[in-house]
C-alpha positions in Angstrom: 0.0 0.0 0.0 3.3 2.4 0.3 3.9 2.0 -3.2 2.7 5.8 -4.1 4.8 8.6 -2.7 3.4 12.5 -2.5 5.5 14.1 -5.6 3.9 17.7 -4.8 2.1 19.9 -2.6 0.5 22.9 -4.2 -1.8 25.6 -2.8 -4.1 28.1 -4.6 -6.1 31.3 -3.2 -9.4 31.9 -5.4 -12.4 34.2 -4.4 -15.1 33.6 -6.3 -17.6 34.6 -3.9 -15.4 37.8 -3.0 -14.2 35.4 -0.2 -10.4 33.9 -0.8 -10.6 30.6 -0.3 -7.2 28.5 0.3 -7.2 24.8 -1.8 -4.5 22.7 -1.4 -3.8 20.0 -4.2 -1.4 17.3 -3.6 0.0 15.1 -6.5 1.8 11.9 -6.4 4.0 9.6 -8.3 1.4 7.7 -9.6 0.1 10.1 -12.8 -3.6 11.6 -12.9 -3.6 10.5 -9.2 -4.3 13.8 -7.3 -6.3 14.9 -4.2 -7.9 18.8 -3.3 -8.4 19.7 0.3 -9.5 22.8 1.8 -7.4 24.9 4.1 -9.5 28.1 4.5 -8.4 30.6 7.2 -9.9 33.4 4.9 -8.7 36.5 7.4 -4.9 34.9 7.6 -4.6 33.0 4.2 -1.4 34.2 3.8 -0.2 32.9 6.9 -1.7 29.6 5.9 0.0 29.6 2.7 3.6 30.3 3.9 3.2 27.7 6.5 2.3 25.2 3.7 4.9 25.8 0.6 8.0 26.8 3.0 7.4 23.8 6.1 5.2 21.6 5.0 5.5 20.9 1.5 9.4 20.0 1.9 8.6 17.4 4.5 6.2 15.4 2.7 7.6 15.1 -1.1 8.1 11.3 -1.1 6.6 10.2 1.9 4.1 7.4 0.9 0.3 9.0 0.6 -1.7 6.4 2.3 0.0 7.3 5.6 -2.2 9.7 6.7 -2.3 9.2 10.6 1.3 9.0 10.7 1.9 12.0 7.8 -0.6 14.3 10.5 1.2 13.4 14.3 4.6 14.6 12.1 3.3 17.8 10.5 1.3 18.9 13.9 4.6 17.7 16.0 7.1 19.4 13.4 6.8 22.7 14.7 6.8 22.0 18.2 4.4 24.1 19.4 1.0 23.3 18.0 -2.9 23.7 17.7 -3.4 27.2 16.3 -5.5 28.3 13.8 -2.7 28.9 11.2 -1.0 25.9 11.1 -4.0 23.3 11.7 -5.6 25.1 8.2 -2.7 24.0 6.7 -2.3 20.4 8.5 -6.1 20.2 7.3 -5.8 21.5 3.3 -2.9 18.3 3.5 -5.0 15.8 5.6 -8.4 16.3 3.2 -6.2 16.0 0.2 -5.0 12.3 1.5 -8.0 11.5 2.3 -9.2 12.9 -1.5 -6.8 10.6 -2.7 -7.6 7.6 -0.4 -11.3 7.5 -2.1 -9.6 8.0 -5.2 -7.7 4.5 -4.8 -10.5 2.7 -3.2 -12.7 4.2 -5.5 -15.3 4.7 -2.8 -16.5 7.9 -1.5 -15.7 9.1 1.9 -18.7 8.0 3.4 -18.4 4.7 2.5 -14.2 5.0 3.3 -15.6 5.6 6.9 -18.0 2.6 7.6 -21.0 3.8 5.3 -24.1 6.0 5.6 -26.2 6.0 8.3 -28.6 8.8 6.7 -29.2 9.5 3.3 -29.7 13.2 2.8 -28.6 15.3 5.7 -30.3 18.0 7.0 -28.5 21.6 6.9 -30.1 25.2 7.9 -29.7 28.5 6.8 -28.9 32.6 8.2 -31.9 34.3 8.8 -30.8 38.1 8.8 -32.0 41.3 8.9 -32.1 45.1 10.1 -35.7 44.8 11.5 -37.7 42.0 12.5 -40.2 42.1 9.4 -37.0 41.6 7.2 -36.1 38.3 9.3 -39.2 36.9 8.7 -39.5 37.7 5.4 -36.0 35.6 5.0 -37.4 33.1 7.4 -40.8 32.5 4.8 -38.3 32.6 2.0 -36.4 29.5 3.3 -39.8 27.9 4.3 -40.7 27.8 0.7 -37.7 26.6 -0.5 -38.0 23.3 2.3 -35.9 24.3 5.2 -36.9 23.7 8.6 -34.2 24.8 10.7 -33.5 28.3 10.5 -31.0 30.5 12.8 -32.1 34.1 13.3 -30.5 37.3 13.4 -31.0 41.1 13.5 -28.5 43.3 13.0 -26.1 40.7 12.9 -23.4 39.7 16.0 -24.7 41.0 19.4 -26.9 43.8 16.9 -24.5 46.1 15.6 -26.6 49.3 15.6 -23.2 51.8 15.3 -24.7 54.4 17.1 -27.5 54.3 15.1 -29.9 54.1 18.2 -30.7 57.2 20.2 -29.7 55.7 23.4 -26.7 54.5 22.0 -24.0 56.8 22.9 -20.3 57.1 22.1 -17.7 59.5 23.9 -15.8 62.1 21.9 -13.1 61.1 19.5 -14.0 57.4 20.0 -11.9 55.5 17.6 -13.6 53.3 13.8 -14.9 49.6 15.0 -17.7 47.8 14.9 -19.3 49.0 17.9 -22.1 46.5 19.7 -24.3 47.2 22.7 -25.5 44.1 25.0 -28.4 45.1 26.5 -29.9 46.8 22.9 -28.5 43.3 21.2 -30.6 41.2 24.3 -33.8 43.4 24.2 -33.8 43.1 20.4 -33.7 39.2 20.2 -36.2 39.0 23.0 -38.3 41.0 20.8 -37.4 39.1 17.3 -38.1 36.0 18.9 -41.2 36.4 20.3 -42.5 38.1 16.4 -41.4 34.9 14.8 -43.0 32.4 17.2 -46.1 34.7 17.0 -46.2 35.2 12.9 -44.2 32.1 11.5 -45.1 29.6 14.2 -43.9 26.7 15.2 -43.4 24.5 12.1 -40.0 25.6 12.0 -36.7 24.5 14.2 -35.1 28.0 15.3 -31.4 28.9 16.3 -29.6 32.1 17.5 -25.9 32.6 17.6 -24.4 34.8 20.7 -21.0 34.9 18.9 -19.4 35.3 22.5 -20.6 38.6 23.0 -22.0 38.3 26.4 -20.5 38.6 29.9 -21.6 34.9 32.1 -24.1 36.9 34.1 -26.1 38.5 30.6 -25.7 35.0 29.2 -27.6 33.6 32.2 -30.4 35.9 31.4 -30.4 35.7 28.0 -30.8 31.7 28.0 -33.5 31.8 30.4 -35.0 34.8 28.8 -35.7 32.3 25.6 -36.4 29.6 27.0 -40.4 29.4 26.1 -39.2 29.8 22.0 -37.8 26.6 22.2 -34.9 27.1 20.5 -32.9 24.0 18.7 -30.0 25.2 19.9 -28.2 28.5 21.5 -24.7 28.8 19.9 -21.6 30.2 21.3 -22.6 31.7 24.6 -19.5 32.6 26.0 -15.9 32.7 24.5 -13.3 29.7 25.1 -12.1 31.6 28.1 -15.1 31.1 29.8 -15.6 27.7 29.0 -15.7 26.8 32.9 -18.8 28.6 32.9 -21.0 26.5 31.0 -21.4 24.7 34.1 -23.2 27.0 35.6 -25.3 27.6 32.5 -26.0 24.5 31.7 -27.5 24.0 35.5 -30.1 27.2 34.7 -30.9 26.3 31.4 -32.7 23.5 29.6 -32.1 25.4 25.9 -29.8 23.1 23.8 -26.2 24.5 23.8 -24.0 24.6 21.0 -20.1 25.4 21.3 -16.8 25.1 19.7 -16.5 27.9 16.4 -13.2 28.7 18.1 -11.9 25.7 19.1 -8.3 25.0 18.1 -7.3 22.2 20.7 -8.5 18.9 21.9 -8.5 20.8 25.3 -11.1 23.5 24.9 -13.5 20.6 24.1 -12.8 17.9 26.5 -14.0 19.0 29.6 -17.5 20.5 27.7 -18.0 16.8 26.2 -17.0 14.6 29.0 -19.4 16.6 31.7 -22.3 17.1 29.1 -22.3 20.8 29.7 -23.0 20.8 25.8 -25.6 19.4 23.3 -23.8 20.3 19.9 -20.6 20.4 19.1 -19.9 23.5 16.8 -15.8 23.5 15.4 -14.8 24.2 12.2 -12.8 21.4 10.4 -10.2 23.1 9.0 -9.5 25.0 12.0 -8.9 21.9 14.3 -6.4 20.2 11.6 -9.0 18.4 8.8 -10.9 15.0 8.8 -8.4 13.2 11.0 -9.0 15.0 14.1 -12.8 15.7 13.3 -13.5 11.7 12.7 -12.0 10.6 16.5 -13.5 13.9 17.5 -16.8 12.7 16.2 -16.4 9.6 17.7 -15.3 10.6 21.3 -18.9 13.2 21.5 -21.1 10.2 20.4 -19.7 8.4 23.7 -21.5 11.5 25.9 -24.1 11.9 23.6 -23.2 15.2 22.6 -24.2 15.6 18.2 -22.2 17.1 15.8 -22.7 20.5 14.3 -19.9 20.9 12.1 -19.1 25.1 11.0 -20.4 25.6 7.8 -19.6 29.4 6.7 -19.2 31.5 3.6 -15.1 31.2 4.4 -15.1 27.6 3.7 -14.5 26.0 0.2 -17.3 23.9 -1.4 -14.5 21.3 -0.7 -14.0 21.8 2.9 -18.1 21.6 3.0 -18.1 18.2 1.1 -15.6 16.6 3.7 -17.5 17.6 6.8 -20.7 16.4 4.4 -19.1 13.1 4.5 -18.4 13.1 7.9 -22.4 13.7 8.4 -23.2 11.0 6.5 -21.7 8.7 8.3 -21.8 9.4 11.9 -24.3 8.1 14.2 -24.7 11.2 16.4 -25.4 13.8 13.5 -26.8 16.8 14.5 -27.3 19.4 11.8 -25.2 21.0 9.7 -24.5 24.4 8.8 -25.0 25.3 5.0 -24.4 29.2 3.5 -24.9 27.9 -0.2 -22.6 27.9 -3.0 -22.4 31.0 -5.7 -23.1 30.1 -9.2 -19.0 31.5 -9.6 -18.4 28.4 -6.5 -19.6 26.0 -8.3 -18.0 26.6 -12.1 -14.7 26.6 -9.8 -15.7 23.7 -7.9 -17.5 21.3 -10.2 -19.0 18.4 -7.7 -20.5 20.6 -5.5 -23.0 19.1 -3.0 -26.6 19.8 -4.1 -29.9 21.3 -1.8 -33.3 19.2 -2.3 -36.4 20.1 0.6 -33.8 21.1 2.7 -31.0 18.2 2.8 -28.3 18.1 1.2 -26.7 15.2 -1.0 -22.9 14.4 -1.8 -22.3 12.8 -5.3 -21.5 9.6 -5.1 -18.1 10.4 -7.1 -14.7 8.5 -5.1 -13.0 10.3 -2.0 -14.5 13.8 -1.4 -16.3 14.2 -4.7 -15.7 18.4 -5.4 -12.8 18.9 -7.5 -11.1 22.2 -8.8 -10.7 24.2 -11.7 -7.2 25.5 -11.9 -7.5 27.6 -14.8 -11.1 28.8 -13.9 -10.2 29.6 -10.6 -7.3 32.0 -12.0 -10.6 34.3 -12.9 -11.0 35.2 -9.6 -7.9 35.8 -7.8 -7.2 36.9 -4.1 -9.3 40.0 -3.2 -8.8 42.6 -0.2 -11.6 41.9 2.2 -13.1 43.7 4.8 -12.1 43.0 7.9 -14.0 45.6 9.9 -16.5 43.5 11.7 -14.0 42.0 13.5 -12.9 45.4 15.2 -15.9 45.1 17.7 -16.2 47.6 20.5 -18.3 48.3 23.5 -20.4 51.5 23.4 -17.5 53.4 25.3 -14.6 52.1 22.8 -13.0 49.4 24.5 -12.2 46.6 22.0 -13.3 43.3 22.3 -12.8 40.1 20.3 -16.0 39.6 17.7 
């Protein structure tokens, strides 16, 4: 099974959602025999990048491709210090490209690599946004019709960004640019949206809210309780990583479902919130925790507390990326839901294989390994952009910066 060594690692940046995207394509001695994986840290892809051509790349031309457990412990070890965001996006674009090329060989998809199906379409659900609650619905009704029934809502977006566009919202003199939020206005306004929707839309529709760590323990205590009789299907990101002891407390005031984990970068942050149940979903992003190795033991080690999966499914993740985690829905027991921002028409003339939307689940092709591939030269149409970063300069009313 050694006989087929890793030639080449190469990595390409295309936006053709406006979004730069990081693919990493590695190619082995064996001609035609290739594998994509997606290593998408959209607001550092550079960092990503360097960390693959000038470290990683060198240490894995001719190592045999089928090694992928031993390939990942010596690309996360090889730099000694470990688990960040930067270099597990580029351990991951690696690790989904072996696993691409795994399929390949078999010529099974990953589902079927992993132990088979246990679900044939899998449900996803969509953003709900708006600036006032009458747009919400009207996005809510819009998914409705198109077959979705799990929905998360927002208004304003993370924690309500009003800007000082609300009278009572006040900033002092000379208060610098950011994304400025206000807690109690963001908590007021949800109440509010919530309790609109349940009253217009009903209850024929599974409804989730994302905090996006922008309350302090004792507003998040609140907050839950404050929502409990909308019966949410889960309340996401409550507090940041650094509270994580918290959730203790919250999950003793609260019978809302709790989702957690956007953030997560290391087996650590997620332990302790598995093994005492103080969670219901578990929310990381794939790429972000090192690719499909980590995520399938990851899986695996939640199903034991009966905690479901909830993989991150944003706008900064490849149609790629979305596949892999796709497969991992398929196959594991203690699916949840997953997360789904569609594909541009742009995505998928770059990413031909793209996973396709019917009454609200998705469906993987049936193609061998992760079943999206990439157009090289079409992708060239839509090269790196300059994105706006300023939503993630939040701010409290008075200007003191906090992390979005």
């Amino acid at each position: 099974m050694n006989d087929i060594q890793i030639r080449d690692v190469k990595v390409f940046v295309t936006a053709p959602r406006k979004i730069n995207l990081v693919v990493v394509k590695i190619e082995t001695s064996e001609p035609e025999l290739y594998g994509y994986g997606c290593a998408t840290f959209t607001w550092r892809h550079k960092a990503v990048v360097t960390a693959i051509t000038e470290y990683l790349a060198p240490m894995l031309k001719g190592k045999p491709a089928d090694d992928i457990e031993g390939l990942w412990q010596m690309m996360m070890g090889s730099s000694y210090w470990r688990n960040g965001p930067v270099l597990n996006n580029a351990i991951s674009g690696v690790d989904e490209a072996l696993w691409d090329i795994k399929g390949k060989r078999a010529r099974l998809p990953l589902y079927s690599l992993f132990g088979g199906k246990c679900r044939e379409g899998i449900a996803v659900y969509r953003h709900a946004d708006g600036s006032s609650v009458e747009e919400v619905e009207e996005s809510i009704q819009c998914y409705m019709e198109k077959g979705y029934r799990y929905i998360r809502c927002h208004m304003g977006t993370y924690g309500g960004n009003f800007n000082g566009k609300c009278q009572t919202f006040a900033k002092p003199d000379q208060a610098p640019d950011g994304a400025y939020f206000h807690p109690r206005l963001y908590m007021e306004s949800v109440y509010r949206l919530f309790d609109r929707v349940r009253q217009d839309i009903g209850w024929d529709v599974e409804l989730m809210h994302d905090v996006h760590e922008r309350l302090s323990p004792a507003q998040v205590l609140e907050f839950a309780k404050t929502l409990e009789p909308y019966k949410l299907f889960f309340l996401e990101d409550c507090l940041p990583p650094e509270h994580m002891e918290f959730f203790k407390t919250l999950r003793n005031h609260t019978v809302i479902p709790l989702a957690m984990g956007e953030l997560f970068t290391n087996p650590l942050e997620w332990k302790p919130l598995v093994q005492n149940q103080w969670i219901d979903f578990i929310r990381v992003h794939l790429s972000d925790i090192g690719g499909l190795t980590p995520a399938r033991k990851l899986a695996h080690f939640c199903e034991m507390y009966h905690v479901k999966t909830a993989w991150h499914g944003p706008n900064d993740l490849s149609p790629i990326g979305m596949a892999a985690q796709m497969h991992l829905d398929l196959n594991s027991h203690n699916f949840g839901i997953q997360e789904f921002s569609g594909f541009s028409e742009e995505e998928q003339e770059v990413f031909p294989g793209c996973p396709v939307i019917r009454n609200g689940y998705a469906y993987v092709n049936h193609a061998p390994g992760i079943g999206v591939g990439f157009n090289e030269e079409k992708a060239k149409a839509y090269p790196p952009v300059e994105m706006d970063h300023s939503w993630l300069f939040s701010r409290l009313p008075d200007g003191t910066p906090v992390r979005p």
